[in-house]
C-alpha positions as CSV (number, residue, x, y, z in Angstrom):
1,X,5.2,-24.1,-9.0
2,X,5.2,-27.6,-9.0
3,X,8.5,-29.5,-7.7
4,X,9.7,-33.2,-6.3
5,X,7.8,-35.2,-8.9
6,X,7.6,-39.1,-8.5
7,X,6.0,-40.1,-12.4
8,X,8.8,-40.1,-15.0
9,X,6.1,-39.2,-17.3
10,X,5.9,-36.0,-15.8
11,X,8.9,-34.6,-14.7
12,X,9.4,-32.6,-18.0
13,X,7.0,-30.6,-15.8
14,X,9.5,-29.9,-13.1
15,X,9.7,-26.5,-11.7
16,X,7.0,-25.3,-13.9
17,X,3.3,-23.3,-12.8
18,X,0.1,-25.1,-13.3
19,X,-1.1,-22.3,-15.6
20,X,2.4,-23.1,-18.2
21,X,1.8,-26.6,-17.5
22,X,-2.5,-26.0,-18.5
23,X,-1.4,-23.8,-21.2
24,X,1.0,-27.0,-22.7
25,X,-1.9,-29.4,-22.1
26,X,-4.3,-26.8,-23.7
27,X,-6.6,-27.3,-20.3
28,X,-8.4,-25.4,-17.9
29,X,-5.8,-24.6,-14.9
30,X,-8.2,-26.5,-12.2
31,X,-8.3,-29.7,-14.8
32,X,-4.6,-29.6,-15.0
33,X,-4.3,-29.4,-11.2
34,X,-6.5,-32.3,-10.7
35,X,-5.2,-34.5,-13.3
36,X,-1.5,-33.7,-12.4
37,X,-2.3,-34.7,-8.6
38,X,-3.7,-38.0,-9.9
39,X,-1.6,-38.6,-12.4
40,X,1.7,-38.3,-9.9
41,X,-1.0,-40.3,-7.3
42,X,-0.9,-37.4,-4.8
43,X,3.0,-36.9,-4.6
44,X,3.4,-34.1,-6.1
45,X,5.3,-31.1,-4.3
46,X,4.8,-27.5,-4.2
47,X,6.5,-24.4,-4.1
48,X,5.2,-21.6,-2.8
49,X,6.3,-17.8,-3.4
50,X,4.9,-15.4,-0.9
51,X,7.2,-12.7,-0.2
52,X,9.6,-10.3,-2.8
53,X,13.0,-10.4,-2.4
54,X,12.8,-6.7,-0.7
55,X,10.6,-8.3,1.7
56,X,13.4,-11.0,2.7
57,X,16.1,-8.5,3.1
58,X,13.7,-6.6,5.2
59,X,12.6,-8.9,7.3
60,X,16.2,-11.1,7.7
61,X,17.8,-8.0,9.4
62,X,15.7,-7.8,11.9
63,X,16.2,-8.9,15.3
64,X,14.2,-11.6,16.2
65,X,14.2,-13.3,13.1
66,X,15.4,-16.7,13.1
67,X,15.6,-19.6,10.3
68,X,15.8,-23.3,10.5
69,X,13.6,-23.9,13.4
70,X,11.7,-27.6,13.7
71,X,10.3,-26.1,17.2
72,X,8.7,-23.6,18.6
73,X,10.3,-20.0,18.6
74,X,12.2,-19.2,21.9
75,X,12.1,-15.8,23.6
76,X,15.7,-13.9,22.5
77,X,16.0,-12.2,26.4
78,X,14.7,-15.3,28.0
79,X,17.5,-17.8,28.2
80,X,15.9,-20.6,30.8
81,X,14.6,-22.7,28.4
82,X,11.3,-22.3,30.3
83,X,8.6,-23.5,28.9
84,X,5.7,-21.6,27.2
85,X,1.9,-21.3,27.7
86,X,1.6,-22.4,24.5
87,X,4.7,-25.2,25.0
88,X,3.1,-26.3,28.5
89,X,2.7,-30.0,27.3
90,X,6.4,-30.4,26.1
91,X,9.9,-30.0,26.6
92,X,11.6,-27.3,23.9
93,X,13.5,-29.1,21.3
94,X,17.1,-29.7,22.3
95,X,18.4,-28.5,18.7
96,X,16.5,-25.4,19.2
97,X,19.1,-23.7,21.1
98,X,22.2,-25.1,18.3
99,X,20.0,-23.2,15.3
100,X,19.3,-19.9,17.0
101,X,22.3,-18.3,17.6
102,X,20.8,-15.2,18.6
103,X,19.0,-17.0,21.9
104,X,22.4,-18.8,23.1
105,X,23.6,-17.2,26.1
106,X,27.7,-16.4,26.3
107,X,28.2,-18.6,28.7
108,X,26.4,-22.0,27.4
C-alpha cells in the first residue's frame, strides 16, 4: 500500500495498492511501480502488511514482546544494562529502559 506521498498530482493515490492504482492507470503492476517511484522522484512510502490480526493478539501477549524500540532488545531477567555480544561496540540506548516496561527493575 502506498502511503506519505510528496507529488500533489498523486496523492489521490493515497493509501491505495499498486495493483488498484495499475488497474486505474490500465498498466502492468511493475510499470505502475516504476512510474509511480519516478513520478513522486523516489519519495514515496510504503506500507507493509505481514501478520493477521490473530497473529498480533497472539504474539502481543506474550512475554517478551516489546514495542517501540529504536535499540536493540534487552534481556527481560537481565537488568545490568550489560552490554551484548552483538552490542559490544556500543552503549544500550538510554530510552531503551523508559519504553520497555517489562525490563525496568522495581527499584530503578
Amino acid at each position: 500500500m502506498v502511503g506519505g506521498i510528496e507529488n500533489p498530482d498523486l496523492k489521490k493515490f493515497d493509501g491505495k495498492t499498486i495493483a488498484q492504482i495499475a488497474l486505474a492507470q490500465k498498466k502492468s503492476q511493475l510499470d505502475t511501480l516504476f512510474d509511480f517511484i519516478i513520478a513522486d522522484k523516489g519519495q514515496p512510502g510504503a506500507l507493509y502488511f505481514m501478520a493477521s490480526e490473530n497473529d498480533l493478539v497472539y504474539g502481543l501477549k506474550q512475554p517478551w514482546t516489546s514495542l517501540c524500540l529504536d535499540a536493540g532488545e534487552m534481556s527481560l531477567d537481565d537488568h545490568s544494562m550489560s552490554r551484548t555480544p552483538t552490542r559490544a561496540l556500543s552503549a544500550p540506548c538510554p530510552v531503551s529502559r523508559a519504553l520497555c516496561p517489562r525490563s525496568t527493575p522495581a527499584s530503578a
